[in-house]
N, CA and C atoms as an extended XYZ file, in Angstrom:
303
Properties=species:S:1:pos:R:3:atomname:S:1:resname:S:1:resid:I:1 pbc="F F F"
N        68.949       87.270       96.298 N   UNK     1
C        70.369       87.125       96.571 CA  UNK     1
C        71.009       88.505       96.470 C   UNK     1
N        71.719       88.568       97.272 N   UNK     2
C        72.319       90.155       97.599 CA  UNK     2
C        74.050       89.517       97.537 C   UNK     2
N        74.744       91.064       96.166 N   UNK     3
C        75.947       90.426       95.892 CA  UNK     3
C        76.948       91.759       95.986 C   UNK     3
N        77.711       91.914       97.162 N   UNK     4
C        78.668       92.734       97.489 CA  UNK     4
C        80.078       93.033       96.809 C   UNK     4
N        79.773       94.017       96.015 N   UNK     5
C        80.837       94.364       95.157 CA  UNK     5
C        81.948       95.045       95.605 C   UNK     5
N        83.543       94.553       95.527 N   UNK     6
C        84.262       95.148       96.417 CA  UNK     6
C        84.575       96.933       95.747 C   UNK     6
N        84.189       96.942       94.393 N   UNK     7
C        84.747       98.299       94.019 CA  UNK     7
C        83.111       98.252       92.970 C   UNK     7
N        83.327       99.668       92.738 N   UNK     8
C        81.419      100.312       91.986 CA  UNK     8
C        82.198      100.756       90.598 C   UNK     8
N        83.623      100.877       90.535 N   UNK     9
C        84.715      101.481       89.099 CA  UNK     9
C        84.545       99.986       87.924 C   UNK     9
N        83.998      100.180       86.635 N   UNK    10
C        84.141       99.890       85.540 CA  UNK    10
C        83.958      100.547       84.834 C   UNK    10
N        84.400       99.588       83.429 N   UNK    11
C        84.742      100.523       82.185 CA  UNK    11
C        83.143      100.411       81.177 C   UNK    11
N        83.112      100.853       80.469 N   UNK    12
C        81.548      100.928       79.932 CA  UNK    12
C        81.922      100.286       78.685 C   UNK    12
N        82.403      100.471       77.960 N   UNK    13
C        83.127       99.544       76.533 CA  UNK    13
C        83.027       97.552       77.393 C   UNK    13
N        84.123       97.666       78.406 N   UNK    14
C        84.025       96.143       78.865 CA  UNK    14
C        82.652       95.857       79.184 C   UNK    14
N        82.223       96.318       79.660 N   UNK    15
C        80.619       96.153       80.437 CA  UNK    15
C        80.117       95.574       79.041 C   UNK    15
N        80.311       96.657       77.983 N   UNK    16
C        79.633       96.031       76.408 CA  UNK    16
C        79.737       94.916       76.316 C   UNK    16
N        81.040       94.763       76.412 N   UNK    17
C        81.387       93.207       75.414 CA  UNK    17
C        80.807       92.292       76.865 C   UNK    17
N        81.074       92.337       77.704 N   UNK    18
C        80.630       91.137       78.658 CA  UNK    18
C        79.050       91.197       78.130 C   UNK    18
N        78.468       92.225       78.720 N   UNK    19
C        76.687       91.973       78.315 CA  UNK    19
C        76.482       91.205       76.752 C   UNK    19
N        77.165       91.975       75.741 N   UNK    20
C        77.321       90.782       74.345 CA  UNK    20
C        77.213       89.544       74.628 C   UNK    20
N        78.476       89.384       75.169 N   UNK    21
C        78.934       87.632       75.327 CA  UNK    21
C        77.967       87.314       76.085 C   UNK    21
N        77.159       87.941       77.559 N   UNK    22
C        76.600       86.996       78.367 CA  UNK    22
C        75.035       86.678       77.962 C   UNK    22
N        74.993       88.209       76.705 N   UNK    23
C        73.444       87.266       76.278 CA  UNK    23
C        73.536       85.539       75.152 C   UNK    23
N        74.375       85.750       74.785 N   UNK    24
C        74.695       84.345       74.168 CA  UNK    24
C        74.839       83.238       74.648 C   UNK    24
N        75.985       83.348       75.779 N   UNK    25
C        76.118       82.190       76.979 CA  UNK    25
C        75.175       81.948       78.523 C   UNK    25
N        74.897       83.218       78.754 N   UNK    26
C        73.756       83.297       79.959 CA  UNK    26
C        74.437       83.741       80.909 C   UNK    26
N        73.837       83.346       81.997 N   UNK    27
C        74.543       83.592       83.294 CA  UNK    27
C        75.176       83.258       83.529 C   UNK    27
N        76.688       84.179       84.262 N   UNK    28
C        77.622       83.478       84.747 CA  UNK    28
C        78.246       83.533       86.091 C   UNK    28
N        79.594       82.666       86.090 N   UNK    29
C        79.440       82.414       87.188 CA  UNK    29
C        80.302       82.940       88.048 C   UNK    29
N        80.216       82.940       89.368 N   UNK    30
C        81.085       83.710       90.116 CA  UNK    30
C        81.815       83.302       91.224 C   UNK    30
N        83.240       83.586       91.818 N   UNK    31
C        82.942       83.030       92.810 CA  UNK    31
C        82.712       84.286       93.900 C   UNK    31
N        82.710       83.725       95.049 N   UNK    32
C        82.492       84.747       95.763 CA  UNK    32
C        81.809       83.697       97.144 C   UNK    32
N        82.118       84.782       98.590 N   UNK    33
C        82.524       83.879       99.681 CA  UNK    33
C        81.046       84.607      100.466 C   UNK    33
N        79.995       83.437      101.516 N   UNK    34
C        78.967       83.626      101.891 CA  UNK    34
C        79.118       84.172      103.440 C   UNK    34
N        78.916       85.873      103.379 N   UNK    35
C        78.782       86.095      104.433 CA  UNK    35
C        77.374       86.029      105.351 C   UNK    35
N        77.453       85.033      106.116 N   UNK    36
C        75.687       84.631      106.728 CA  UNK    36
C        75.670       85.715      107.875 C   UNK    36
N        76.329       86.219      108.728 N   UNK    37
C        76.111       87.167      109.588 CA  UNK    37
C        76.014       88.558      108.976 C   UNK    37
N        75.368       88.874      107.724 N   UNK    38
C        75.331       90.148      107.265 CA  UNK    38
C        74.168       89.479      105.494 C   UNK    38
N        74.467       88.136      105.391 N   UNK    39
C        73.106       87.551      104.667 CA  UNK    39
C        72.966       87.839      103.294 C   UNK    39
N        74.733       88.353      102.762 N   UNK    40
C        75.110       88.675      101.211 CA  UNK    40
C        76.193       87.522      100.805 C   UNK    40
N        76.094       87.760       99.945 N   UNK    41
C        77.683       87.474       99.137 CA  UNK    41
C        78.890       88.025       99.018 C   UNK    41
N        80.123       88.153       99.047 N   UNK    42
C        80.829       88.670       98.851 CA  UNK    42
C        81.517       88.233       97.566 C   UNK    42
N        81.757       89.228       96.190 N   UNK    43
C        82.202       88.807       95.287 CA  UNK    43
C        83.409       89.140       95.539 C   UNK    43
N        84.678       87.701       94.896 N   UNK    44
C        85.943       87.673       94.842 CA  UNK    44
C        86.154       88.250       93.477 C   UNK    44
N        85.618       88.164       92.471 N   UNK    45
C        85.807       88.645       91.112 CA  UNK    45
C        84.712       89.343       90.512 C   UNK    45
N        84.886       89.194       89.470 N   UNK    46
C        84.041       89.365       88.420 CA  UNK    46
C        82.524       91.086       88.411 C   UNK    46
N        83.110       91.969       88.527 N   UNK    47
C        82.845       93.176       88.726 CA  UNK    47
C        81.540       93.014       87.908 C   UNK    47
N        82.007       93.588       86.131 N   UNK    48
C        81.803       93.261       84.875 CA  UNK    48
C        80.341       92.394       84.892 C   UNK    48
N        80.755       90.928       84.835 N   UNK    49
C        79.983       89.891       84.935 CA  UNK    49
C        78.794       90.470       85.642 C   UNK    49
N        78.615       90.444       86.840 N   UNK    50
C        77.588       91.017       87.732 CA  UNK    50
C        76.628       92.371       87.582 C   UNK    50
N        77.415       92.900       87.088 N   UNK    51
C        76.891       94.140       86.708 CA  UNK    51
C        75.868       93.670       85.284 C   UNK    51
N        76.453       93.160       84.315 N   UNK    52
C        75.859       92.365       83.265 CA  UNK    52
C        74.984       91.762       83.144 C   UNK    52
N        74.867       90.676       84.141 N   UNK    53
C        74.038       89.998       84.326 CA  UNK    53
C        72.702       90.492       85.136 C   UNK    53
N        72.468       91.506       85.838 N   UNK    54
C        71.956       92.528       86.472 CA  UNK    54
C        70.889       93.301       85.287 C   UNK    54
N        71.709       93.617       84.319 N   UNK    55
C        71.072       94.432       83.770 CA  UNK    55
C        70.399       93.517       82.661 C   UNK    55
N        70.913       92.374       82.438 N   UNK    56
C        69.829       92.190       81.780 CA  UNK    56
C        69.269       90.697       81.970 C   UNK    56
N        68.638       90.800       83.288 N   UNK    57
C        67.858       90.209       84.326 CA  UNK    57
C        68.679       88.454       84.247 C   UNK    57
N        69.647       88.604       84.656 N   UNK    58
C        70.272       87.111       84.660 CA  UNK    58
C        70.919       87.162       86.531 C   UNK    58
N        70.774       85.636       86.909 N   UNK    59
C        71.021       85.438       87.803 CA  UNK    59
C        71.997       84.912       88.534 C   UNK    59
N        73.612       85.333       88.729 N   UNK    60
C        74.869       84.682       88.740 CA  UNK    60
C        74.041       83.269       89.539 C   UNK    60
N        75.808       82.568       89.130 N   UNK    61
C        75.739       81.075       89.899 CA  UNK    61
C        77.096       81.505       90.851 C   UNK    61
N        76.945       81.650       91.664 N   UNK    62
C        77.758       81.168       92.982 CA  UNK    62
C        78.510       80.310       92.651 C   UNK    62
N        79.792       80.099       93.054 N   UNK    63
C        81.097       79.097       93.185 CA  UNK    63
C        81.219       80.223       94.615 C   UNK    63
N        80.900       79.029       95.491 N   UNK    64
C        81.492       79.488       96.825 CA  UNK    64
C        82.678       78.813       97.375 C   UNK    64
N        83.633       80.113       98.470 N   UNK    65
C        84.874       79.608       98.479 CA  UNK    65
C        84.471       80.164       99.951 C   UNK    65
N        85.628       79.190      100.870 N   UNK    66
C        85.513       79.157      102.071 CA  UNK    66
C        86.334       80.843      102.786 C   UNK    66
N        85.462       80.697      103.517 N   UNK    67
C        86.461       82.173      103.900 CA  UNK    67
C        87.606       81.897      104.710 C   UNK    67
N        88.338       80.996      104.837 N   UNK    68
C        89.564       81.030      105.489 CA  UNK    68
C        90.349       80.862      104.205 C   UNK    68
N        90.248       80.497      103.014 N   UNK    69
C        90.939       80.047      102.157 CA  UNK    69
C        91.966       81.629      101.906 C   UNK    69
N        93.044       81.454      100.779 N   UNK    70
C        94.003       82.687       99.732 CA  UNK    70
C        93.850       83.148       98.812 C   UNK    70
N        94.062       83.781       98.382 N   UNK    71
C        93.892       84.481       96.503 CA  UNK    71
C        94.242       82.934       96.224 C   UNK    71
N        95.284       82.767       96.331 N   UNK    72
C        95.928       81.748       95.454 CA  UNK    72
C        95.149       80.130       95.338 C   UNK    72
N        94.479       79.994       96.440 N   UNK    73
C        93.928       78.315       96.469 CA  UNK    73
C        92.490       78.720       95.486 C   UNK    73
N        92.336       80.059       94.874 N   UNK    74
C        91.401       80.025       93.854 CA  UNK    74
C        91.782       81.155       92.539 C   UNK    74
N        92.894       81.466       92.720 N   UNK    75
C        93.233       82.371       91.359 CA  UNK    75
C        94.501       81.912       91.257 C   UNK    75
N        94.494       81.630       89.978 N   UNK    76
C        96.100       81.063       89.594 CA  UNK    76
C        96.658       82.253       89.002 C   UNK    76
N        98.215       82.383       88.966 N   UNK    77
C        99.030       82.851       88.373 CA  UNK    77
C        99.370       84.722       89.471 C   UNK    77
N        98.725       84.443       90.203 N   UNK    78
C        98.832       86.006       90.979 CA  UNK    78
C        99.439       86.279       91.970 C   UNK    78
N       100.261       87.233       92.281 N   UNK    79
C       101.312       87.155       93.139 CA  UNK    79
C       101.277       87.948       94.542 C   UNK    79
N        99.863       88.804       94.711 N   UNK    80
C        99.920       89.275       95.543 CA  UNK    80
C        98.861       88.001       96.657 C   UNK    80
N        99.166       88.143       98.066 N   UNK    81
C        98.662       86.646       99.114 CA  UNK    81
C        97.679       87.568       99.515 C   UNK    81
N        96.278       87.405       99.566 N   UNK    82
C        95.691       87.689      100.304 CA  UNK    82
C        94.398       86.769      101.087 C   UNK    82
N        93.970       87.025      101.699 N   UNK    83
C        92.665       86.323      102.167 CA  UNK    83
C        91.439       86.667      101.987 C   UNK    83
N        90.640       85.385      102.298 N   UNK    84
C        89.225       86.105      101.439 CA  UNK    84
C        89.009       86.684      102.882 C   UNK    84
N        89.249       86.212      103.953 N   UNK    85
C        88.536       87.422      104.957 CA  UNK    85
C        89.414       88.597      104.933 C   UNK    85
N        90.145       88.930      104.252 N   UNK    86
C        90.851       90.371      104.442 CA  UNK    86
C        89.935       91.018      103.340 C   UNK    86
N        89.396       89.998      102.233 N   UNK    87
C        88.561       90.552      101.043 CA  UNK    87
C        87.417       90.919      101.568 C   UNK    87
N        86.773       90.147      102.080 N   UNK    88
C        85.706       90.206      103.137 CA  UNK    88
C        85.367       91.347      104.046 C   UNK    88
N        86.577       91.424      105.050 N   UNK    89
C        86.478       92.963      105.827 CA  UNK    89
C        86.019       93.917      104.851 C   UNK    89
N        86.578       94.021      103.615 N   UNK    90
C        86.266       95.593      102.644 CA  UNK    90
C        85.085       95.522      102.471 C   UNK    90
N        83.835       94.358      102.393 N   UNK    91
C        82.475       94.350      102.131 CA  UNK    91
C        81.613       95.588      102.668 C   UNK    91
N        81.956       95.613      103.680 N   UNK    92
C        81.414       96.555      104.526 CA  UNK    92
C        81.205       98.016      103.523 C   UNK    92
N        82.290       98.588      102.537 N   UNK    93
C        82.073       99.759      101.709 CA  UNK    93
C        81.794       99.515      100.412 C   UNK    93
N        81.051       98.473      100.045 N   UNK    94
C        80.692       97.829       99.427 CA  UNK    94
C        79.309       98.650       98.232 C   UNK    94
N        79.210       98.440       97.233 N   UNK    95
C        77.975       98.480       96.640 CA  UNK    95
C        77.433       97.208       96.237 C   UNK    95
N        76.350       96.527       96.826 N   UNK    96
C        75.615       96.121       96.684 CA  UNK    96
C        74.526       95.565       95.590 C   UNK    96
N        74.432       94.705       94.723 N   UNK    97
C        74.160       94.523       94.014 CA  UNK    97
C        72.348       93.436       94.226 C   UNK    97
N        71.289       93.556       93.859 N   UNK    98
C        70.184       92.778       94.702 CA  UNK    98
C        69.814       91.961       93.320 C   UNK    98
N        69.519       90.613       93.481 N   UNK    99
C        69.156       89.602       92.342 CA  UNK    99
C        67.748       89.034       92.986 C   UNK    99
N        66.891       88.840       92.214 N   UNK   100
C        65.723       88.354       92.935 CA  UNK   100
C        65.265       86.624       92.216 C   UNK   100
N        65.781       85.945       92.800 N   UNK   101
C        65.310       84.634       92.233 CA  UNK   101
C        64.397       83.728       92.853 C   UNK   101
């Protein structure tokens, strides 16, 4: 599974505490929208998480969201509107993340 990260910028302290927490709880989950004409994922969130789970050989779970859907019909409380295919277009400058399950 190949998982397209819209930005490669985190913090190394957060990275800590997520890898902490995710060896306790396991893998987690993500959502993120299935681009089949390019045969990745596109992650809507969770930078951190992924990176985490990466390093210490865990395998996200997918929560897939349709790509016509808004920020909003899957993130509450946020005020800027966007679309997952406007999220989507940015894949393209993407770093890449490879999971082998």
């Amino acid at each position: 599974m190949r998982i397209a990260l819209l930005h490669d910028h985190y913090d190394e302290k957060h990275l800590a505490d997520v890898k902490a927490e995710m060896k306790k709880l396991g893998a987690p989950t993500i959502k993120a929208v299935y681009l089949a004409g390019n045969d990745h994922y596109a992650a809507l969130e969770g930078t951190h998480r992924i990176l985490a789970a990466k390093d210490l050989g865990l395998v996200p779970i997918i929560d897939t969201i349709d790509y016509d859907k808004t920020k909003d019909d899957f993130v509450d409380g946020m005020q800027d509107d966007f679309t997952v295919a406007e999220i989507c277009d940015r894949a393209y400058q993407a770093k890449e993340v490879c999971f082998n399950d």
